[in-house]
Each structure stands twice: as C-alpha cells, then as structure tokens.
C-alpha positions in Angstrom: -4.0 -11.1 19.7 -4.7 -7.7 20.8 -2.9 -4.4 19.8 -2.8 -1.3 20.6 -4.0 1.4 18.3 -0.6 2.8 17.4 0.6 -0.3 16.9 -1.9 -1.6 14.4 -0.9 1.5 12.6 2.1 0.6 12.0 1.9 -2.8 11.7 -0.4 -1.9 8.8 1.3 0.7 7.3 4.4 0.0 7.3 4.4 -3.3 5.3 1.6 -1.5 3.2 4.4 1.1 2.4 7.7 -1.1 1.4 5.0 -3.1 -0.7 4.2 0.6 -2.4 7.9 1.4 -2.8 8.4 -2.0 -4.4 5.3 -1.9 -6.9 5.8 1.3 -7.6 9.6 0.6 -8.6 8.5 -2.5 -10.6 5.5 -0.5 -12.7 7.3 3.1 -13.3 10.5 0.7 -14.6 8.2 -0.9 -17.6 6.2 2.3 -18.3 7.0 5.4 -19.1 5.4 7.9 -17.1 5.5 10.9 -20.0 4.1 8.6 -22.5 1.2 7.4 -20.1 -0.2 11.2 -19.7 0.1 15.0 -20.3 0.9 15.2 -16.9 4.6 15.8 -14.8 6.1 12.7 -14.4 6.8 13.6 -10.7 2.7 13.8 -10.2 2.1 10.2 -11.4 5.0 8.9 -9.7 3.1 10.7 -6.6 -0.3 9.6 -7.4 0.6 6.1 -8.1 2.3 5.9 -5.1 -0.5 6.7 -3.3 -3.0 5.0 -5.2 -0.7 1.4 -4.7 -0.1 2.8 -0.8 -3.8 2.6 -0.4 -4.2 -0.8 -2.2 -1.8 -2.5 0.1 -3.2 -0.5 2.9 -6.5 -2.5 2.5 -4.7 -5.7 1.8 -2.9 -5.0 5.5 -6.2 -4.4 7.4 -7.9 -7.3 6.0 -5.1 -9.7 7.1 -5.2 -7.8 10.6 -8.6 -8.5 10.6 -8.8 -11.8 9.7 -5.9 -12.1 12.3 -7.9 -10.5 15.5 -11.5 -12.5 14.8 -12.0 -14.9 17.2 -12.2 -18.6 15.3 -15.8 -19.9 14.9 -17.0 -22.3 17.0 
C-alpha cells in the first residue's frame, strides 16, 4: 500500500485526533481539573489534549507502519 506524504498525514492524524477529543472528554469528566493542580483549568485541558494527541499519534504511525512493511518471507 503506498501513500503519499500528505496523505499519511492525515490518515494519521486525523484518527489520532477524534481519539484525543474522545479521551480527553472521558478523563476531564471523572477529574476535576482545579483539584488536579494550581494551574488554569483551560491549560490542562490544553496540555492534556496534547499530551493524549501525541499518544494516539504514535499509536497511528505504528499501525501505518506495521501496515506498509512488506510480509516476511
């Protein structure tokens, strides 16, 4: 299967970023961000959505690459 680059770009980050929305929704519903540090709320909701963006991110390259390597013979 070959892709082109922009392609694999979105093909990774997309998915990668609906799975970030969704965690991110799941975890900020059970915890409360003001009790979890001394920070704005609005800055962990940022930096957790980046933190899980980048988590899913990796789990979408890996399964791109696992996708484009040739079987062994």
């Amino acid at each position: 299967m070959k892709v082109g680059g922009k392609r694999l770009a979105m093909a990774v980050l997309w998915p990668a970023f609906l799975a970030a929305v969704l965690a991110e929704g799941a975890i900020f519903s059970w915890l409360d961000p003001q009790a979890l540090a001394p920070l704005a709320p609005m800055t962990l909701y940022s930096i957790g959505f980046f933190v899980l963006w980048t988590c899913a991110t990796l789990a979408s390259l890996l399964t791109a690459y696992l996708i484009a390597v040739p079987d062994d013979v």
